[in-house]
N, CA and C of each residue as an Amber inpcrd file, in Angstrom:
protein
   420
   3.5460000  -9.8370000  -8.7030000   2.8000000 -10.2500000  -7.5480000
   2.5820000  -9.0350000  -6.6520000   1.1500000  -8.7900000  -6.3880000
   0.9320000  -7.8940000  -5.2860000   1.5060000  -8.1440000  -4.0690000
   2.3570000  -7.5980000  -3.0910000   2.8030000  -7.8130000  -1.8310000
   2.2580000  -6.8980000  -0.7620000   1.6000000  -6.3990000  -0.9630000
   1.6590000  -4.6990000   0.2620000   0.5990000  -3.8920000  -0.4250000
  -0.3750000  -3.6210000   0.4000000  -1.3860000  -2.2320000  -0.4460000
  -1.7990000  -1.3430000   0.8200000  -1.8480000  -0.2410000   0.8180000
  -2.5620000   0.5810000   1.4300000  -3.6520000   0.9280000   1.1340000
  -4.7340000   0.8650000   0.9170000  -6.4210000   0.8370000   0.8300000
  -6.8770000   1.2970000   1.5430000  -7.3000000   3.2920000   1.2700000
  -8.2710000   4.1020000   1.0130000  -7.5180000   5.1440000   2.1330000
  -5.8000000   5.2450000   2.0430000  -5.7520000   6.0290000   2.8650000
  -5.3760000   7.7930000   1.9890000  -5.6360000   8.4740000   3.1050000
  -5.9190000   9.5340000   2.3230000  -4.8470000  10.9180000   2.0650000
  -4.6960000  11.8980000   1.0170000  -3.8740000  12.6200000   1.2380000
  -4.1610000  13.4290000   2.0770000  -2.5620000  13.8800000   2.4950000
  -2.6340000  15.2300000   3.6590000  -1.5700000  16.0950000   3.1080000
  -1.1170000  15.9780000   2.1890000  -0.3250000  16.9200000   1.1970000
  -0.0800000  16.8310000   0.1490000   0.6820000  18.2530000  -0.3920000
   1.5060000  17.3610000  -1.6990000   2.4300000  18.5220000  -2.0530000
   3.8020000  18.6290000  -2.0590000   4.7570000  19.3390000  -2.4670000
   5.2290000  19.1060000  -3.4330000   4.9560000  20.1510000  -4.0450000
   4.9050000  20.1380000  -6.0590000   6.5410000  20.5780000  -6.3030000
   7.4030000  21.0640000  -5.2800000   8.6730000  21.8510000  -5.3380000
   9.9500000  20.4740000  -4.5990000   9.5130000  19.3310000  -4.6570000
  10.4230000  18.4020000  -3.6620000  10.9980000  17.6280000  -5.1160000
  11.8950000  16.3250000  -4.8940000  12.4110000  15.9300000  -6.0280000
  11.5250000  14.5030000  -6.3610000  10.7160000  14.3700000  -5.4450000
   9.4730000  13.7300000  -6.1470000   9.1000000  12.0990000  -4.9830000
   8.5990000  11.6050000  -5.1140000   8.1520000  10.5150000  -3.9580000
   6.8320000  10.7700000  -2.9990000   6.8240000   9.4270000  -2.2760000
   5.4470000   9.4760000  -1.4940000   6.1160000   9.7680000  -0.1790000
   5.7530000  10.2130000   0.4330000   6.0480000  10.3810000   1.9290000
   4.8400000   9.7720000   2.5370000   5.2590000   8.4030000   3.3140000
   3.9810000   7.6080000   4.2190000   4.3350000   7.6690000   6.0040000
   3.9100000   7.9270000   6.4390000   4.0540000   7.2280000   8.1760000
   4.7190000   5.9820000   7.7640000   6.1020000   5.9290000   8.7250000
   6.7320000   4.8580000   8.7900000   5.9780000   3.2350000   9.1510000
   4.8920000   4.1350000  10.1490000   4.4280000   2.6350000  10.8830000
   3.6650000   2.0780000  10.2220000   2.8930000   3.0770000   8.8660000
   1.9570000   2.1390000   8.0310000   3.0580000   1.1800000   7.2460000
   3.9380000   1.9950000   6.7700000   5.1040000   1.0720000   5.6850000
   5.3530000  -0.0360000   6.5070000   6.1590000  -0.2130000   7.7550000
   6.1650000  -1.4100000   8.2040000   5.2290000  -2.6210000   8.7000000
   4.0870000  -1.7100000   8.7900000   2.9920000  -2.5670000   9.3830000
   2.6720000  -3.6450000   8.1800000   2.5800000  -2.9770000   6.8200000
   2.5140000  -3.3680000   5.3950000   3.4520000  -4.2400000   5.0060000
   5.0900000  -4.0060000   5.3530000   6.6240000  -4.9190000   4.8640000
   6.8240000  -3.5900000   3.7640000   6.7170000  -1.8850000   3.4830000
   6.6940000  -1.2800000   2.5750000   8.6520000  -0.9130000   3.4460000
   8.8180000  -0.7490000   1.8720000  10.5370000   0.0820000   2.3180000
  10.6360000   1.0870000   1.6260000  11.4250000   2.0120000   2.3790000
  11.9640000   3.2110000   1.6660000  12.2160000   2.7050000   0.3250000
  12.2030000   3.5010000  -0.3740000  12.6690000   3.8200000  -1.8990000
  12.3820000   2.5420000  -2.4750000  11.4380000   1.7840000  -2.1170000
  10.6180000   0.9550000  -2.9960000   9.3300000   1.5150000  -3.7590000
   9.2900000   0.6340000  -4.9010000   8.2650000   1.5000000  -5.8290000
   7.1470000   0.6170000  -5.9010000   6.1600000   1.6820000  -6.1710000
   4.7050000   1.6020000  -5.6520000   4.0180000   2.2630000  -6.6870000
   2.8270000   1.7990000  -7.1700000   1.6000000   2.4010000  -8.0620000
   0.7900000   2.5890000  -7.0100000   0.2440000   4.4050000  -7.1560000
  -0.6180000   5.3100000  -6.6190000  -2.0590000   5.1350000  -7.4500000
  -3.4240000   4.7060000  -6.9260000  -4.2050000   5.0110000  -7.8100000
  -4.7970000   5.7260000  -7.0070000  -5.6410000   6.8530000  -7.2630000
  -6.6430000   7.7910000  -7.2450000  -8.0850000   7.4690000  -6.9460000
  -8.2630000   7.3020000  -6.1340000 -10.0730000   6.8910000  -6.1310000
 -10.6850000   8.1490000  -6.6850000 -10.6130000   9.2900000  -5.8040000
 -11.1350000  10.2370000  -6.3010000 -11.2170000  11.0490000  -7.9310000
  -9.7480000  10.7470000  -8.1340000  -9.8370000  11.3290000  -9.7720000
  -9.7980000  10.4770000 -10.6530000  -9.1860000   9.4790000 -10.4160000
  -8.7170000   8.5710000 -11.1320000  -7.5520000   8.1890000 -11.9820000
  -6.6270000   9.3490000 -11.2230000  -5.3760000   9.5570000 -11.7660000
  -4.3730000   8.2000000 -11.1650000  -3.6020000   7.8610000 -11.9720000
  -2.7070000   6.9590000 -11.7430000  -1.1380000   6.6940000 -11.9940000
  -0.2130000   6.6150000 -10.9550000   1.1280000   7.3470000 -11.1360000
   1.4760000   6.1580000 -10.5340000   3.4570000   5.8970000 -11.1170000
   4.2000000   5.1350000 -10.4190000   5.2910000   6.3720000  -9.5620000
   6.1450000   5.9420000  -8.1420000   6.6200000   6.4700000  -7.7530000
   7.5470000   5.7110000  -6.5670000   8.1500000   6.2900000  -5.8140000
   8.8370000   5.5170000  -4.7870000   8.4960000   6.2110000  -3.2710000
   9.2600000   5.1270000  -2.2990000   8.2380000   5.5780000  -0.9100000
   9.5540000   6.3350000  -0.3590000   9.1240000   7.2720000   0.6090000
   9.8180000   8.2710000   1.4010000   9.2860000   7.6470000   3.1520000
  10.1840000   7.4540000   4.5950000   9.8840000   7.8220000   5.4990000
   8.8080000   9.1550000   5.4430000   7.8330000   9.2420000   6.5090000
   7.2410000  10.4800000   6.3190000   7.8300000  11.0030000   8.4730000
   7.1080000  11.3840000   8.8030000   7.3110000  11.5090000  10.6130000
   6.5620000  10.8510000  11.1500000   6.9350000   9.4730000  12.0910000
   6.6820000   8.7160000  12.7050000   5.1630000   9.1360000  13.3660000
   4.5450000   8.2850000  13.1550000   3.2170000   9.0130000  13.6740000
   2.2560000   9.9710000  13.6070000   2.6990000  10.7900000  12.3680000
   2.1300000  11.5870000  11.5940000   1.0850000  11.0660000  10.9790000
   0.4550000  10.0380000  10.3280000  -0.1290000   9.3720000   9.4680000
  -0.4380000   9.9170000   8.0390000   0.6030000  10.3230000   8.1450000
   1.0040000  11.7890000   6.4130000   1.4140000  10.6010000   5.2770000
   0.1510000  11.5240000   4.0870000   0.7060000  10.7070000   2.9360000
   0.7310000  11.7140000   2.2400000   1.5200000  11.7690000   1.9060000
   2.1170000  13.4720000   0.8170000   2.8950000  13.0640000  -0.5620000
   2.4910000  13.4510000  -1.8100000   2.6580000  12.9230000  -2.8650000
   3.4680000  14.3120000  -3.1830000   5.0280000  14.0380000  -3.6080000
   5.5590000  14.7920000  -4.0790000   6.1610000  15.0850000  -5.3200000
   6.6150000  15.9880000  -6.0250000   7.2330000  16.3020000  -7.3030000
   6.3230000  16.6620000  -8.2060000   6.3010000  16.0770000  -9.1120000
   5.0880000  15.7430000 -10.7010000   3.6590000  15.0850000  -9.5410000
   4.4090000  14.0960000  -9.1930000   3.2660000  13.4900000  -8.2660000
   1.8980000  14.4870000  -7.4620000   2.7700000  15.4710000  -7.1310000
   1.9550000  16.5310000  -6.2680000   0.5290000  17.0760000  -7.2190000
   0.6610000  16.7760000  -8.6160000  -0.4120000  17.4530000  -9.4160000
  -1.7820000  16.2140000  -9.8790000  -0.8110000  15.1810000  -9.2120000
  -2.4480000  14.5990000  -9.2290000  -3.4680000  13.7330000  -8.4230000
  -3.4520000  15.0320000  -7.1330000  -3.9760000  14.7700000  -5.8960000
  -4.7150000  15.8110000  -5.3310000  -5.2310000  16.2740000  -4.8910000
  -5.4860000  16.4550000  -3.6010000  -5.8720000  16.7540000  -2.2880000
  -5.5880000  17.2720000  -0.9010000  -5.3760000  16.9380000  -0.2720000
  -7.1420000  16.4710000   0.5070000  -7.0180000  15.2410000   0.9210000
  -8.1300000  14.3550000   1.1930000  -8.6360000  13.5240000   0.0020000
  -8.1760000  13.4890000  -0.7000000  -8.2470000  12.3860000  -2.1980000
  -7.5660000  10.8590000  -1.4040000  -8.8230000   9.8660000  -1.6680000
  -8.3780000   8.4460000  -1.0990000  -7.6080000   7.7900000  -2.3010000
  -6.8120000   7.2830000  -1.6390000  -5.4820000   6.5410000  -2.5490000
  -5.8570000   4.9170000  -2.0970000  -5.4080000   4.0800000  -3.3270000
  -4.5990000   2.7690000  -3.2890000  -3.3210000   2.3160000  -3.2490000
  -2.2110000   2.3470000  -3.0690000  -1.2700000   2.3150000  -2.8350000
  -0.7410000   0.8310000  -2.6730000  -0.3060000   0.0700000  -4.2160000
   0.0450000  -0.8940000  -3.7730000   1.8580000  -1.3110000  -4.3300000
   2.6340000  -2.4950000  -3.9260000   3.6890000  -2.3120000  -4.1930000
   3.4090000  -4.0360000  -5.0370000   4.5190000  -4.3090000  -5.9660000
   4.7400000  -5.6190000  -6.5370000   6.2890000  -6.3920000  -6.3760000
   5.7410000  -7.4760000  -6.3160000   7.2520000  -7.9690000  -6.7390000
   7.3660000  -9.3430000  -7.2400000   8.7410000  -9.6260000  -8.2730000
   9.2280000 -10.6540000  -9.1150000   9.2910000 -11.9960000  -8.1160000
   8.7690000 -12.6800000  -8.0120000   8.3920000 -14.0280000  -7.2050000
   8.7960000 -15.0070000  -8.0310000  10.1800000 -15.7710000  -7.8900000
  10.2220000 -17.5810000  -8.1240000   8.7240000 -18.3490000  -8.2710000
   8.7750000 -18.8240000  -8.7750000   7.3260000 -20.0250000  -8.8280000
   7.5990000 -20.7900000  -7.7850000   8.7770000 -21.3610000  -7.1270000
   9.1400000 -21.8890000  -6.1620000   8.5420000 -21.4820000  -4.7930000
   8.1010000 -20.2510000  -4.8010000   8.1260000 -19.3460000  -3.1710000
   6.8100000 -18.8350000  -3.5090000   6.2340000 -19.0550000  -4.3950000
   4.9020000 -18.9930000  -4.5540000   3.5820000 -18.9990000  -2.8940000
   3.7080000 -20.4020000  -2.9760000   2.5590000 -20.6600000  -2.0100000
   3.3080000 -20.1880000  -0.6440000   4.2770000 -19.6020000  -0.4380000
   4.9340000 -19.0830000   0.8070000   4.9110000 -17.4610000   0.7630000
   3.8980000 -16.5670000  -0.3390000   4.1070000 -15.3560000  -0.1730000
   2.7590000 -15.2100000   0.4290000   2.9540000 -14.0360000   1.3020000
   1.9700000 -13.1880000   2.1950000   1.6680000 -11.7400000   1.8560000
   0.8540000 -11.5930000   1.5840000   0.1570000 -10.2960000   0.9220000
  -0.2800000  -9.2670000   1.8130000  -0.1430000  -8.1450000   2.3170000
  -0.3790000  -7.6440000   3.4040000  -1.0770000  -6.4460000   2.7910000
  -2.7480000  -5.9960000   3.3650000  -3.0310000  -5.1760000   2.8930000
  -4.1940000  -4.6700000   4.2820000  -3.6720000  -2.9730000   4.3830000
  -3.9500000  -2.6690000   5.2430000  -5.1970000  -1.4100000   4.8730000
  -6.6740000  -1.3820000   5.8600000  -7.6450000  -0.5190000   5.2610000
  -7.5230000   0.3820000   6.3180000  -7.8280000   1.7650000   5.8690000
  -8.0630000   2.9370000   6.3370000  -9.0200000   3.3910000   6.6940000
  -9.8790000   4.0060000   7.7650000 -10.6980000   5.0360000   8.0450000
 -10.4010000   6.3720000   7.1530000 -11.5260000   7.6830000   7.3400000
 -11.1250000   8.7190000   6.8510000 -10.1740000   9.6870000   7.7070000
  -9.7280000   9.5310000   8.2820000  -8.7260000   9.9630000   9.2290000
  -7.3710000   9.3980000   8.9980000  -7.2170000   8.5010000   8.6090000
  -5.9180000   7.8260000   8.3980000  -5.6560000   7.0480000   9.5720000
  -6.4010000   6.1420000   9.7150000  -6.2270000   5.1590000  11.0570000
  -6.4570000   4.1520000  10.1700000  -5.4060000   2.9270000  10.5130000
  -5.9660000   1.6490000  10.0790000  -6.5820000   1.0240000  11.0530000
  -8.0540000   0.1490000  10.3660000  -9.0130000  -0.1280000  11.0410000
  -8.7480000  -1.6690000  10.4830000  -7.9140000  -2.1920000   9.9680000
  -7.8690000  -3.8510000   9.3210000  -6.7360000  -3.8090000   8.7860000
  -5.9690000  -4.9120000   9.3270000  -4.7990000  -5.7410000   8.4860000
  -5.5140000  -6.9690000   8.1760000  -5.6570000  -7.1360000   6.6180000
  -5.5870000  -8.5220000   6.1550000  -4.6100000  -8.8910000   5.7200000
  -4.4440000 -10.8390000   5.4760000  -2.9420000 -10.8050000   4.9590000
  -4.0450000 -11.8600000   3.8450000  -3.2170000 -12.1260000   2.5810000
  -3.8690000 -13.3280000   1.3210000  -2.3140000 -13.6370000   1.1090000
  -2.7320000 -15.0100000   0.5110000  -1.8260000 -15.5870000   0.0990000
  -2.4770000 -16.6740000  -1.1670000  -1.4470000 -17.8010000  -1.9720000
  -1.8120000 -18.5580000  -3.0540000  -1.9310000 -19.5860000  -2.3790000
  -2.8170000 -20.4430000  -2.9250000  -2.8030000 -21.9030000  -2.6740000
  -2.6420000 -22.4870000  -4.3530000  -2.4430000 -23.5480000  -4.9330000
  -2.3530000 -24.5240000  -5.3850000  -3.3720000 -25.3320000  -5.5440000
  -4.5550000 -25.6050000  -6.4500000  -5.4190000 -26.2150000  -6.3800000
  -5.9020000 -27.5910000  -7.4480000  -6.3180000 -27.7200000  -7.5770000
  -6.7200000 -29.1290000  -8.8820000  -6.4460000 -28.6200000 -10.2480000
  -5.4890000 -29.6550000 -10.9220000  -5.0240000 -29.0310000 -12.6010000
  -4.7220000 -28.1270000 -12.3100000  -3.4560000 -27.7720000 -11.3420000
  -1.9930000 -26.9590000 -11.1650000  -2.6940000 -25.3270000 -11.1390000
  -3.9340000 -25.1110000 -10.4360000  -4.3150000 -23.8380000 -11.2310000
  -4.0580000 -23.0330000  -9.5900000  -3.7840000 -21.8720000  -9.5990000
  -3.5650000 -21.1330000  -8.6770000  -4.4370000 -20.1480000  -8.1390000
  -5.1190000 -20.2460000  -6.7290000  -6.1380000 -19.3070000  -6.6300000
  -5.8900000 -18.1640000  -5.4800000  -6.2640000 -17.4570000  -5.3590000
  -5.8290000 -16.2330000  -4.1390000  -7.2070000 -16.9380000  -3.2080000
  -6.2470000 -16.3310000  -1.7590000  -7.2770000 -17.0530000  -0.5000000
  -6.5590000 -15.9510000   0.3850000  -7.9770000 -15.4900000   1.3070000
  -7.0870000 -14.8750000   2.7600000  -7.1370000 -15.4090000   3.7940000
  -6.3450000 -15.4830000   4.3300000  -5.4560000 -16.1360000   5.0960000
  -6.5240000 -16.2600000   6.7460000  -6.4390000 -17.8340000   7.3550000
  -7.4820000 -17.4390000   8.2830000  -7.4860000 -16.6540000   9.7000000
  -8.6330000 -16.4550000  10.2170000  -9.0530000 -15.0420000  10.6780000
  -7.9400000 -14.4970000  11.9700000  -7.5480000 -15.8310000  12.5410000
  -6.2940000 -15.9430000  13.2400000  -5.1870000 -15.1800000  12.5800000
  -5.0610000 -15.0060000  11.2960000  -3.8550000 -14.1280000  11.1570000
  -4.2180000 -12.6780000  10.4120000  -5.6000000 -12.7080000  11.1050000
  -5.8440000 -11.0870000  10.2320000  -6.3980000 -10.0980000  11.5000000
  -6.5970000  -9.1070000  11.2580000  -6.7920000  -9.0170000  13.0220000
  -7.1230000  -6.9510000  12.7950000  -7.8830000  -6.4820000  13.3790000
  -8.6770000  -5.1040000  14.0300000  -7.2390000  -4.6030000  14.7160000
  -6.5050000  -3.5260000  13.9720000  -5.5580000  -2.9010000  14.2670000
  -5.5400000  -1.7500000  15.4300000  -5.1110000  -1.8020000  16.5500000
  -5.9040000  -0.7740000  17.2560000  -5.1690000   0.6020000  17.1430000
């Protein structure tokens, strides 16, 4: 299950000499529900390169996304990323998960938090819906 994406934010580094991870602005990770040393698939808009890795604090307010280690070679810097995280979901807690996915300007400002979630629909079939406009909202 998708839980968390960062959508179209962009690099501002990449240290090819570190022991490897993303370094994000804290406030995007929380704004998202993202945690340290949780793992995350990087895709590449620009190249189309695609890596798994884990998240690093970056400096509060920095809006730094810096791809490090192995990672560092397939980026960069101003290459727009996807950045999303997953997780193992009960069927039970299903229609109670919230999907949080936050879009970027080219600057690294988020300009939109949406949240989606599942509904349950006719002949047990499950469809994605976002969530209404009341809980999505122009990040300032």
């Amino acid at each position: 299950m998708m839980i968390a994406k960062l959508h179209g934010i962009r690099v501002t580094g990449a240290e090819l000499h570190y022991e490897g991870s993303i370094a994000i602005d804290p406030r995007y990770c929380d704004r998202a529900g993202l945690l340290p040393l949780q793992f995350v698939e990087v895709w590449n808009k620009s190249s189309g390169a695609r890596i798994s890795t884990y998240i690093i604090h970056g400096e509060p307010g920095s809006q730094c996304c810096v791809l490090n280690g192995a990672a560092a070679r397939t980026c960069q810097v101003g290459d727009e990323l996807i950045i999303a995280a997953r997780a193992e979901i009960n069927a039970d807690a299903l229609e109670h998960i919230r999907s949080r996915v936050l879009l970027f300007d080219e600057n690294n400002r988020v300009t939109e938090m949406l949240e989606y979630g599942l509904r349950c629909g006719a002949g047990g079939l499950w469809r994605a819906v976002r969530l209404p406009e009341e809980r999505t909202h122009v990040v300032p």
